[in-house]
N, C-alpha and C positions, 0 to 999 in steps of 0.2 A: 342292710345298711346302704342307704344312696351313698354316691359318690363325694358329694359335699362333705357329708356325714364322714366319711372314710378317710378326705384329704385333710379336717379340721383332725382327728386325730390322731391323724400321724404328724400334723404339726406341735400337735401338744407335746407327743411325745418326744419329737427330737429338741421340743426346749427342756421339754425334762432330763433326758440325757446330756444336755450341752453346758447345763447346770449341777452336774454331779460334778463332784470333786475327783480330780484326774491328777497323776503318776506324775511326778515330777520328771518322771525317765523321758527324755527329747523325741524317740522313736515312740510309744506309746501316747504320749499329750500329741502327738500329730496326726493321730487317725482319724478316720471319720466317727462321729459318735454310734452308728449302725457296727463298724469296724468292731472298735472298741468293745461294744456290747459282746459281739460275738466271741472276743477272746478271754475277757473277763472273768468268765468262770471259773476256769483256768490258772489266773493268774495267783501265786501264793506270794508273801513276803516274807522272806529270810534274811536270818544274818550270817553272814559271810565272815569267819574271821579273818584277817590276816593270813595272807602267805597259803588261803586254803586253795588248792588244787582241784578246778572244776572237771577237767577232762583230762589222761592221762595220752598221751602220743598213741595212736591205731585204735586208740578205745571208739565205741560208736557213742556220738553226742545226743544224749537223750533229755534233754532240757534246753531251754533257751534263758537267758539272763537277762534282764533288763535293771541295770542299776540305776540307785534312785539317786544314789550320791557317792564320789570316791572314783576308784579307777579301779578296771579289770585288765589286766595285758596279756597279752602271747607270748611265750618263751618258747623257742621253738631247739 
């Protein structure tokens, strides 16, 4: 593949990426669309009920959250 050839589709592809429907979650919608890609796989949707407890005090945090809507806090 020439060079041309190479730079036209990697431009394709980052409109195609820049054009996916992305996360309402403020940290996530701000990534780079390459970013994004790469954590995507990754990423599940859950529901959270109320008052549930994500991590317990000394526990090791083996998850990240990204809320899409609502509020998470720290009670320490």
């Amino acid at each position: 593949m020439n060079s041309l050839a190479a730079f036209d589709w990697r431009k394709r592809r980052e409109a195609i990426l820049e054009t996916m429907v992305r996360p309402s979650n403020g940290f996530l919608s701000a990534l780079s669309a390459d970013d994004y890609e790469l954590i995507r796989p990754h990423l599940r949707t859950i529901d959270l009920p109320h008052e549930a407890v994500l991590v317990e005090t000394g526990e090791t945090l083996k998850r990240a959250y990204f809320p899409h809507r609502g509020v998470i806090s720290l009670v320490v």
